[in-house]
C-alpha positions as CSV (number, residue, x, y, z in Angstrom):
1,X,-36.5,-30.4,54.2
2,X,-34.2,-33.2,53.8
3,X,-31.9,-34.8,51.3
4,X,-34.0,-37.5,50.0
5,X,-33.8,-36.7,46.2
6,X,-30.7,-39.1,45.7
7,X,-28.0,-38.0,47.3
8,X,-25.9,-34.8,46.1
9,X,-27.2,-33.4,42.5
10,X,-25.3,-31.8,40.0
11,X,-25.7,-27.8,40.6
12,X,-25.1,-27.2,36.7
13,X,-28.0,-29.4,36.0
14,X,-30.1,-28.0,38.4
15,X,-29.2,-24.4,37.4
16,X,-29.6,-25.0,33.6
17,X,-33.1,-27.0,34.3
18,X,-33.9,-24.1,36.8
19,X,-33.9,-21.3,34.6
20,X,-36.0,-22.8,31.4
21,X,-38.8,-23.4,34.1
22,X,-38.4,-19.4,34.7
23,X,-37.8,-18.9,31.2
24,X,-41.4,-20.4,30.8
25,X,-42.8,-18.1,33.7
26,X,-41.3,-15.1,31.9
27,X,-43.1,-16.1,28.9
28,X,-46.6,-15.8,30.8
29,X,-46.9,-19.5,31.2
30,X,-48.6,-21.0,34.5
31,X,-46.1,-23.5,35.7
32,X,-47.1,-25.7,38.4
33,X,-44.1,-28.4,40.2
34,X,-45.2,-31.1,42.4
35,X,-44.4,-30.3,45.9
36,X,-41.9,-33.3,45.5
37,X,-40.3,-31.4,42.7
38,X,-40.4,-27.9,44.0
39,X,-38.4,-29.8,46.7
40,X,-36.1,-31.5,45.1
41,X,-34.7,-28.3,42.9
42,X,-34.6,-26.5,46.1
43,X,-32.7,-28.7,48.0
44,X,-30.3,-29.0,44.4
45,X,-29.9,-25.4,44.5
46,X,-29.1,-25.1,48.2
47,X,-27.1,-28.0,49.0
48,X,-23.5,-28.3,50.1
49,X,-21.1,-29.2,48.0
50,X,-18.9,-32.5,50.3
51,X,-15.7,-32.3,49.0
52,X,-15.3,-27.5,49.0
53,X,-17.6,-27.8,52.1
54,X,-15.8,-30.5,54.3
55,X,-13.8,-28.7,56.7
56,X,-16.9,-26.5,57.4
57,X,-19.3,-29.5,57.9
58,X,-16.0,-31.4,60.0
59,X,-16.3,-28.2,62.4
60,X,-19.9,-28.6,62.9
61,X,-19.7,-32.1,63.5
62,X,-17.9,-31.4,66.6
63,X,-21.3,-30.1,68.2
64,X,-23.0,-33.3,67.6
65,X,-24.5,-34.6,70.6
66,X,-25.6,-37.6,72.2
67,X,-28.5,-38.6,71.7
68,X,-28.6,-36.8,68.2
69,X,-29.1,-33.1,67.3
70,X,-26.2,-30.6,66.9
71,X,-26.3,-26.6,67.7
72,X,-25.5,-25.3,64.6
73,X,-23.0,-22.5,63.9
74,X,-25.0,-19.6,63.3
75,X,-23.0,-17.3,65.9
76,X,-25.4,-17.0,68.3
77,X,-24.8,-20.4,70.2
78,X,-21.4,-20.0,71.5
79,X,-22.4,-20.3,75.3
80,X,-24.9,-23.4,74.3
81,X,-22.2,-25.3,72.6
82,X,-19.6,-24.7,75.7
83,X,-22.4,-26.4,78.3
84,X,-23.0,-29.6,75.4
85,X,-18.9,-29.7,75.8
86,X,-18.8,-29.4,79.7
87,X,-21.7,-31.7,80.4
88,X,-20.0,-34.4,78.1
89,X,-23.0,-34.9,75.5
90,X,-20.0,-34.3,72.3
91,X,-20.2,-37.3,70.3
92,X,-16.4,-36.7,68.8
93,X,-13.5,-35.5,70.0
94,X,-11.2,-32.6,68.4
95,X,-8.3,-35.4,67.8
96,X,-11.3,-37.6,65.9
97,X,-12.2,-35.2,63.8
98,X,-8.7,-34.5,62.5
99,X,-8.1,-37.8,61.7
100,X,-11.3,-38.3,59.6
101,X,-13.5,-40.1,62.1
102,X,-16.9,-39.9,61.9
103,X,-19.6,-41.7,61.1
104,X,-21.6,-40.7,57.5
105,X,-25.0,-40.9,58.6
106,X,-23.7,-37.8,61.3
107,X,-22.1,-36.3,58.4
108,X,-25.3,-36.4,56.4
109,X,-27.5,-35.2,59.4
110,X,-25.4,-31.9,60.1
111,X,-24.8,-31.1,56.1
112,X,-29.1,-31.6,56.3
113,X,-29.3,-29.0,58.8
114,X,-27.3,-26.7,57.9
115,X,-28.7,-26.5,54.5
116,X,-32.2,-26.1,56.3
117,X,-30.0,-22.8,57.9
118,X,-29.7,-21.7,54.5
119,X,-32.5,-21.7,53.1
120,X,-34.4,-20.2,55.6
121,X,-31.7,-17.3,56.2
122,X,-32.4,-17.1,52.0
123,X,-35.9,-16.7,52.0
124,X,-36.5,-14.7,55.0
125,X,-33.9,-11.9,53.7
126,X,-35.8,-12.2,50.6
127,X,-39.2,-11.4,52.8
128,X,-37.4,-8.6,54.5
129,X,-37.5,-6.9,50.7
130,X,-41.1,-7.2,50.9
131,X,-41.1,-3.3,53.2
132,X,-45.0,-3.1,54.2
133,X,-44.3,-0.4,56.6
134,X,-41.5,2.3,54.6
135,X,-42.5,5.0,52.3
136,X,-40.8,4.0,48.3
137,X,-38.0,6.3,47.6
138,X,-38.4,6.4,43.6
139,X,-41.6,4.9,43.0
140,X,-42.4,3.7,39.7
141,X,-45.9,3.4,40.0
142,X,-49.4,5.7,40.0
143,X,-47.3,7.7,37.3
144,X,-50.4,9.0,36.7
145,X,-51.4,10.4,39.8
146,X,-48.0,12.2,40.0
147,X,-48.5,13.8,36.7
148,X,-51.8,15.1,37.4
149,X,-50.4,16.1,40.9
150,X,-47.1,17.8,39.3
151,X,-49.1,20.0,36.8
152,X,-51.7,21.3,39.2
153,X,-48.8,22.7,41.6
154,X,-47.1,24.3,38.6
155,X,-49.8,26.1,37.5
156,X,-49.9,27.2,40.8
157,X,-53.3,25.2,42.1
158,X,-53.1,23.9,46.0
159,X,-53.4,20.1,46.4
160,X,-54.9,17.7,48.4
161,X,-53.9,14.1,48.1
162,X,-56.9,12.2,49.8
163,X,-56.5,9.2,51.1
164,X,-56.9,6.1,53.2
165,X,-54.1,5.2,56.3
166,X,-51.3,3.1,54.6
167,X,-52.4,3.5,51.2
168,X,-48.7,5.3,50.0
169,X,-49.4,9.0,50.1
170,X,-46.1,9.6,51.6
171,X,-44.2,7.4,48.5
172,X,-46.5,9.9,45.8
173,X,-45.2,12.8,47.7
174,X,-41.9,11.9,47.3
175,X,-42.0,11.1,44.1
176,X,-43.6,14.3,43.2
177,X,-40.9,16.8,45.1
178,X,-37.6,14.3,44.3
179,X,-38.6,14.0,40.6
180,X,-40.6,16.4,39.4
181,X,-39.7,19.7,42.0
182,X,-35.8,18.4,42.6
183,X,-34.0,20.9,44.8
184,X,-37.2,23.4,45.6
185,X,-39.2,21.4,47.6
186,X,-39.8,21.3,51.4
187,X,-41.5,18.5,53.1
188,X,-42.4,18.5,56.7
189,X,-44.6,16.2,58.5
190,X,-47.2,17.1,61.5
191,X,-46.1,14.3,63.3
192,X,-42.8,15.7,64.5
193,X,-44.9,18.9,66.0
194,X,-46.0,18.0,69.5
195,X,-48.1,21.2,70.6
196,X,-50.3,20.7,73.8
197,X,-53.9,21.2,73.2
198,X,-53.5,24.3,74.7
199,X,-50.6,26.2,72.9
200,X,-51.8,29.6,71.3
201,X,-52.2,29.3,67.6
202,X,-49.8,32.3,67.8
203,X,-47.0,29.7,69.1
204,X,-47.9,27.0,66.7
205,X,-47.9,29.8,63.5
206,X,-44.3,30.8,64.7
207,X,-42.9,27.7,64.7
208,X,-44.8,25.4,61.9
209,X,-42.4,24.4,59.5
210,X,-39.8,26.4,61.0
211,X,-36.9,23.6,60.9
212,X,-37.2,22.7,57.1
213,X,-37.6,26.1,55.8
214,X,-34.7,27.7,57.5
215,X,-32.8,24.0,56.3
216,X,-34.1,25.0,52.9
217,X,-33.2,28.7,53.0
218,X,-29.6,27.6,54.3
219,X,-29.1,25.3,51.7
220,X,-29.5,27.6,49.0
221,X,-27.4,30.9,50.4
222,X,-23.4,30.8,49.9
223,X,-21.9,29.3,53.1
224,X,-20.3,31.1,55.9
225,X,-16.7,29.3,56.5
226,X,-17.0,30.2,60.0
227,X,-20.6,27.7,60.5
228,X,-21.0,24.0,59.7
229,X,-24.3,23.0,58.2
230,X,-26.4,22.8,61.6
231,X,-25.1,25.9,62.5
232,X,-26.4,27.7,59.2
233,X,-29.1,26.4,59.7
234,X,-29.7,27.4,63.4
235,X,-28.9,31.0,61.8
236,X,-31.3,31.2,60.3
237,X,-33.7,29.8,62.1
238,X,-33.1,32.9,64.7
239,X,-33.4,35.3,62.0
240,X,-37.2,33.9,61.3
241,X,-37.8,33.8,64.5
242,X,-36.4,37.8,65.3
243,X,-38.6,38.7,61.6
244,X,-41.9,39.1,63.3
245,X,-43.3,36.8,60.4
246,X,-44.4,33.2,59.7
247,X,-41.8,31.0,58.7
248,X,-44.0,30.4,55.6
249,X,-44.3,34.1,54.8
250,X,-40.4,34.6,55.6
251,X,-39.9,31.1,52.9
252,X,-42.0,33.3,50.8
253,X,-40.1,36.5,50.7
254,X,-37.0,34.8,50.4
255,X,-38.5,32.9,47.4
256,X,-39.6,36.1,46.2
257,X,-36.3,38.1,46.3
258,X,-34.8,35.3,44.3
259,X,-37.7,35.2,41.6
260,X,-38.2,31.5,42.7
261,X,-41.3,29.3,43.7
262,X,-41.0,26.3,46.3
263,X,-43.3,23.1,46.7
264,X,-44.1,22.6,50.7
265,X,-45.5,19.3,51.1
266,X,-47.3,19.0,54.3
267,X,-47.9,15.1,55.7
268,X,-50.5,13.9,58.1
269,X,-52.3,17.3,58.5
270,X,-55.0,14.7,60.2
271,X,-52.4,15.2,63.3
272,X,-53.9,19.3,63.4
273,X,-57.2,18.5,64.8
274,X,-58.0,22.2,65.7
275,X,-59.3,23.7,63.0
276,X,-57.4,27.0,63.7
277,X,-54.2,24.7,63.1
278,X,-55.8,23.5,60.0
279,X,-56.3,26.9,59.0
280,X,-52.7,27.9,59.6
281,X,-51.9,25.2,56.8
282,X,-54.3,26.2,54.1
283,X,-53.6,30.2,54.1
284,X,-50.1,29.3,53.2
285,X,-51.5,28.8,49.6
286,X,-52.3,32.5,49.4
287,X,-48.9,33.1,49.2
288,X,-47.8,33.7,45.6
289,X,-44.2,31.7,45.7
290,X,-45.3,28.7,47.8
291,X,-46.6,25.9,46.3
292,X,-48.8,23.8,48.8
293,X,-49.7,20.3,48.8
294,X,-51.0,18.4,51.9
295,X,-51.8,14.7,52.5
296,X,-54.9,14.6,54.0
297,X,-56.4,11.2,55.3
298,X,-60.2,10.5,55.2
299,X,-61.7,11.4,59.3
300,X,-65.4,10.7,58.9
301,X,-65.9,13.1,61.9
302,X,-64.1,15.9,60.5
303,X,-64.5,15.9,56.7
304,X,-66.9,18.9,57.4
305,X,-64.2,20.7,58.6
306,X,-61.8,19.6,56.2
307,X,-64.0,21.2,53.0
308,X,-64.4,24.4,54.5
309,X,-60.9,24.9,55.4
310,X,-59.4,23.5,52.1
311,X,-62.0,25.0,50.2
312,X,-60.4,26.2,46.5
313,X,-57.9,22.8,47.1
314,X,-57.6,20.5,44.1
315,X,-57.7,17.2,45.8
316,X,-56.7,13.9,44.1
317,X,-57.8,10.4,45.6
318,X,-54.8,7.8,45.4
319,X,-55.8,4.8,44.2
320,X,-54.9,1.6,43.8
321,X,-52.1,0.2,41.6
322,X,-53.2,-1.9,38.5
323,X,-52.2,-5.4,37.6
324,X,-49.4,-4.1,35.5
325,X,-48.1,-1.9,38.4
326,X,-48.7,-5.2,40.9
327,X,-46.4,-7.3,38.5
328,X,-43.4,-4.8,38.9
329,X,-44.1,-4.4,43.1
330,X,-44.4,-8.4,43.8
331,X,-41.3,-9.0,40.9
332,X,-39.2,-6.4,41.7
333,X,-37.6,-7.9,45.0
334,X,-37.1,-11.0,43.2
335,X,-34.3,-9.5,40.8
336,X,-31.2,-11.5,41.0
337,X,-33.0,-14.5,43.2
338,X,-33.5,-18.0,42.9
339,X,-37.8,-17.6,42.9
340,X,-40.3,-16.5,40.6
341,X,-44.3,-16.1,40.9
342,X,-46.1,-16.7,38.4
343,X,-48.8,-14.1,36.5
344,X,-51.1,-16.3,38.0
345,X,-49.5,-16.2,41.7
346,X,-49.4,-12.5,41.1
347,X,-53.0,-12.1,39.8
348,X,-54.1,-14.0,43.0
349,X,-51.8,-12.1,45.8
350,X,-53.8,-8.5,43.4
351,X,-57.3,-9.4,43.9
352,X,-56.3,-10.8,47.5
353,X,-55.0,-7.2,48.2
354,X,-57.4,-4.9,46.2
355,X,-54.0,-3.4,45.0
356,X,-53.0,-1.9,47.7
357,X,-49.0,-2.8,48.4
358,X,-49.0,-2.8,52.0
359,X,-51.0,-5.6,52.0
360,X,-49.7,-7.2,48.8
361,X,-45.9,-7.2,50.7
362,X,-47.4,-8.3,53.8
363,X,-49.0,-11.3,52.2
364,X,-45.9,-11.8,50.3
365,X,-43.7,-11.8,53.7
366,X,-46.2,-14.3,55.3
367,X,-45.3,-16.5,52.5
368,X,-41.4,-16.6,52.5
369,X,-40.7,-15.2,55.8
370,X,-40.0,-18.7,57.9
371,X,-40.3,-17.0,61.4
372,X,-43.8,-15.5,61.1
373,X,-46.6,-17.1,63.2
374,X,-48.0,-19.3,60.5
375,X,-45.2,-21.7,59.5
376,X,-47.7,-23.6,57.6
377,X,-47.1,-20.7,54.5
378,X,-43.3,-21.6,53.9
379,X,-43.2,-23.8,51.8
380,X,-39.5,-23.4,50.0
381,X,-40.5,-22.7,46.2
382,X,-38.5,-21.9,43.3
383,X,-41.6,-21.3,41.5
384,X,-44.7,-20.0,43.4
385,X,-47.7,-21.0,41.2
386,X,-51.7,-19.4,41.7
387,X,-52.9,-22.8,43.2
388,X,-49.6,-22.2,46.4
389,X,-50.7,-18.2,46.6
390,X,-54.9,-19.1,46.7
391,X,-54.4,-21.8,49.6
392,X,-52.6,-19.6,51.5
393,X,-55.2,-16.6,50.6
394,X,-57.7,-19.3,51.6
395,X,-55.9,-20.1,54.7
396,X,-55.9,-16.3,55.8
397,X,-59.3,-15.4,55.1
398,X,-60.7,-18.3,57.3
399,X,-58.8,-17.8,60.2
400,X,-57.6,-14.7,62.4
401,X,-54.2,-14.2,61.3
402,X,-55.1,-10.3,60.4
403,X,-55.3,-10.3,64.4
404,X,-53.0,-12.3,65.1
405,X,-49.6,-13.0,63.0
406,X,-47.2,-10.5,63.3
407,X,-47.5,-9.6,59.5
408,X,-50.8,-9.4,58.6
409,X,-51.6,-8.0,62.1
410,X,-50.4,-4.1,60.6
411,X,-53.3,-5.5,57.8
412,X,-55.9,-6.2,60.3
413,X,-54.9,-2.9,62.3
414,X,-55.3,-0.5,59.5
415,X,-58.6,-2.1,58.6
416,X,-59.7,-1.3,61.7
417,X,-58.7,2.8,62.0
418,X,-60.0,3.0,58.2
419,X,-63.6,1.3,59.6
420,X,-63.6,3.2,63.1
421,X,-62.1,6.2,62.1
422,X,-62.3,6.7,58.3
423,X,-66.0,5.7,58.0
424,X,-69.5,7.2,58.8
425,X,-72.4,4.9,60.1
426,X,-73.7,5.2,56.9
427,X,-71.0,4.2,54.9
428,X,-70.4,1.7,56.8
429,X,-74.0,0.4,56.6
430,X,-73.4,0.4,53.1
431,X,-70.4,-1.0,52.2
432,X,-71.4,-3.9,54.9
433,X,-74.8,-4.9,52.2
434,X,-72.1,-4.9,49.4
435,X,-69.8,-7.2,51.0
436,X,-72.5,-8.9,52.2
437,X,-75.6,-9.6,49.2
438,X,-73.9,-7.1,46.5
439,X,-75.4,-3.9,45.5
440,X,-76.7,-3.5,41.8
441,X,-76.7,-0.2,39.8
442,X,-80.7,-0.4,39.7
443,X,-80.7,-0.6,43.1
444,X,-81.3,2.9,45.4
445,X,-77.8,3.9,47.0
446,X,-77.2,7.1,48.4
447,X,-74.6,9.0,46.0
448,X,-73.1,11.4,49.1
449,X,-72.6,7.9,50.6
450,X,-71.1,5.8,48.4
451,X,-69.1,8.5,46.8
452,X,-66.0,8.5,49.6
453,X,-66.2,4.6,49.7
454,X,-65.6,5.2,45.6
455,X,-62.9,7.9,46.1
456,X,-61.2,6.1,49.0
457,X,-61.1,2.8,46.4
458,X,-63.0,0.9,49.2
459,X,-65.7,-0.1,47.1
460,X,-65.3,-0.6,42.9
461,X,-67.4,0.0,40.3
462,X,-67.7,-3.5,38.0
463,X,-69.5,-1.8,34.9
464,X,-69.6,-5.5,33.1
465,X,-72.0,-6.3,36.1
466,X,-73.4,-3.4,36.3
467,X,-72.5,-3.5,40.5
468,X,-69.9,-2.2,43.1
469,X,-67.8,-4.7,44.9
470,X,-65.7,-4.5,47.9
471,X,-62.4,-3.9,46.7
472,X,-59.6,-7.0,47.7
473,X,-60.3,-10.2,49.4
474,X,-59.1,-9.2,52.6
475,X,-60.8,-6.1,53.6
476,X,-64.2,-8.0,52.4
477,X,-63.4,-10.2,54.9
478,X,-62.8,-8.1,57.7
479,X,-66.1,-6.2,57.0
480,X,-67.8,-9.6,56.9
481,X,-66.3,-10.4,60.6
482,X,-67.1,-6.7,62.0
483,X,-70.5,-7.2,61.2
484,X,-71.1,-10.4,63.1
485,X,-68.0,-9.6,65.8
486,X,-68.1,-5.7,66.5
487,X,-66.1,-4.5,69.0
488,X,-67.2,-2.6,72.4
489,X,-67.1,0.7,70.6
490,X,-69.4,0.2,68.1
């Protein structure tokens, strides 16, 4: 981007005609700039200010070279600016440059660059907000869902929370134990267990969970002067160990003694493939003072295993956010910023993304982000409108970029264990026809079938039409691809 909007503008002005175009946004209005415009408010909210910036811009002006370009001072060019200085290619001297010589056009060219550094420092910290890959620490969405989820463990029911890979079962279970089990709630994650295929199930019962309960069980007796905190809990990890019981049935009688319940959330039980390990899991909710809730991801090949091991669980399907919930995701980040999307923007990046907020912040970093793959998507806005969001959508959905930019690539990947891993043949079959020629109510569909693809919030249910629907742009268009492009496995 470069200065050609007449020369330096007042930032006031700018500011003050800046913020009744976000005043109208705010008001639910679709506000659409010319890309001339969007430019020139940018470049009037970014630019450098010659006479508080002068000694700055002097300083760079010593890098220019001949012929022109300068390495800009962004600290990681130290060693590149001593060889432009060695090899003679300076254009000024030190002594020059404290007497006021230079030439305008160079003083131009470097303020132009910099300001270039700026922005795109700006907007790709304001990407990095966009988190695709972090559980939420205080999520304020699928309220809901927590609710339900909160009031089956208090009255003591065992819960499943059903899901999809990446769909934010880890952010629902920490909402649930933070906010609604504060200070009695263990959560431990199969991941961090790495038993060989071969270790006794009388190894892995011994030592499941072992860590966070004795963390727990410190954490709540009166400290020993004499130990530090990993000590205490080390302590009392022995003393589970020496009790000849579980560590859940030792959490249990502690619990007990105390006339106290305890949540234990369990993540990625998918890890447990042996069913006897699965079983170690589930028999913990027989005990009266635990409270159990596992996150369970969809296997196709071992969902027969997983309801006759979690029979009696209550399980709850995450869904989607809503349109409402999208707003607050996609405006959040922006709090405090010099950028707003509009409802329309935001509608577009939803039905793009089926609600899901991985891919909703993913899209959202290929925007602003000026280092991913696709450059062609950063395009500098201080408003992003619906038309700027659907050419990009556009853009996506005819090319390869969920294979092949780094932040739609997670997007593509997840796709891809959801269809290979998460899905029958027969669901697969099926939600392939829907994406494909759209499957009316009148029309024969097998209920066992399309019932996960329902749950899982694959497929939707569009009562007005009286059809289902693949849910979100972008997964319609991977199943479209898979079905002419399957890979080697299939």
């Amino acid at each position: 981007m470069t200065q050609e909007h007449g020369g330096p503008q007042d930032l006031a002005a700018i500011q003050e005609e800046v913020g009744l175009l976000w005043a109208r946004v705010d008001r639910g209005e679709e506000v659409v700039l010319g890309e001339n415009e969007q430019a020139r408010l940018v470049d009037g909210l970014f630019q450098l200010n010659p006479a508080t910036d002068k000694e700055f811009l002097a300083t760079n002006l010593r890098y220019v070279t001949v012929p022109p370009s300068v390495v800009v001072d962004d600290g990681n060019l130290y060693y590149a600016r001593q060889d432009a200085e060695r090899e003679g290619r300076l254009k000024y001297t030190r002594s020059k440059l404290e007497a006021g010589e230079w030439e305008e056009a160079d003083f131009v060219y470097v303020a132009d660059i910099i300001r270039q550094g700026k922005i795109e420092r700006y907007f790709r910290e304001l990407a990095q907000k966009y988190d695709s890959f972090s559980s939420v620490e205080d999520s304020q969405v699928r309220l809901t869902i927590e609710q339900a989820v909160s009031e089956d463990l208090q009255a003591g029911k065992p819960v499943l929370v059903r899901s999809h890979w990446r769909m934010g079962s880890s952010s629902l279970i920490k909402a649930v134990t933070q906010r609604n089990f504060e200070g009695n709630s263990i959560v431990t994650d199969c991941q961090g267990f790495s038993y060989e295929e071969d270790t006794p199930i009388e190894v892995v019962g011994q030592t499941f969970a072992i860590w966070e309960i004795a963390k727990y069980i410190a954490s709540k007796q009166i400290s020993d002067p004499g130990l530090d905190g990993y000590d205490r809990v080390n302590a009392v990890e022995r003393k589970i160990e020496s009790s000849g019981k579980t560590p859940a049935e030792f959490l249990n009688d502690f619990l007990a003694e105390r006339g106290e319940t305890a949540i234990l959330a369990v993540e990625e039980a998918v890890v447990f493939e042996n069913p006897q390990r699965l079983q170690l899991i589930a028999q913990i909710k027989d005990l009266p003072n635990i409270k159990l809730m596992v996150m369970l991801h969809r296997i196709s090949a071992m969902e027969g295993v997983y309801s006759q091991v979690f029979e009696g669980f209550t399980s709850h399907y995450l869904q989607p956010v809503d349109l409402e919930e999208a707003t607050m995701i996609i405006r959040a980040p922006l709090e405090g910023s010099s950028i707003r999307f509009t409802d329309g923007a935001i509608k577009a990046l939803y039905e793009a993304s089926g609600g899901r907020p991985m891919e909703m912040n993913s899209l959202c970093q290929l925007l602003l982000d000026p280092s991913g793959g696709e450059k062609t998507h950063y395009v500098p806005r201080v408003i992003y409108d619906e038309a700027s969001i659907r050419a990009m959508i556009d853009h996506v959905l005819k090319s390869n970029l969920m294979y092949d930019d780094g932040f739609l690539r997670n997007v593509g990947n997840n796709y891809e264990q959801i269809w290979y891993v998460g899905l029958g043949k027969e669901e697969k079959e099926l939600i392939t026809q829907i994406a494909r020629d759209g499957i009316s109510f009148g029309e024969e569909v097998d209920a066992e079938t399309i019932r996960p693809l329902i749950d899982l919030a694959l497929v939707q249910v569009e009562p007005d039409k009286k059809a289902y629907r693949v849910n979100g742009e972008l997964l319609r268009a991977f199943i479209l691809k898979r079905s002419v492009t399957p890979r080697y496995y299939d």
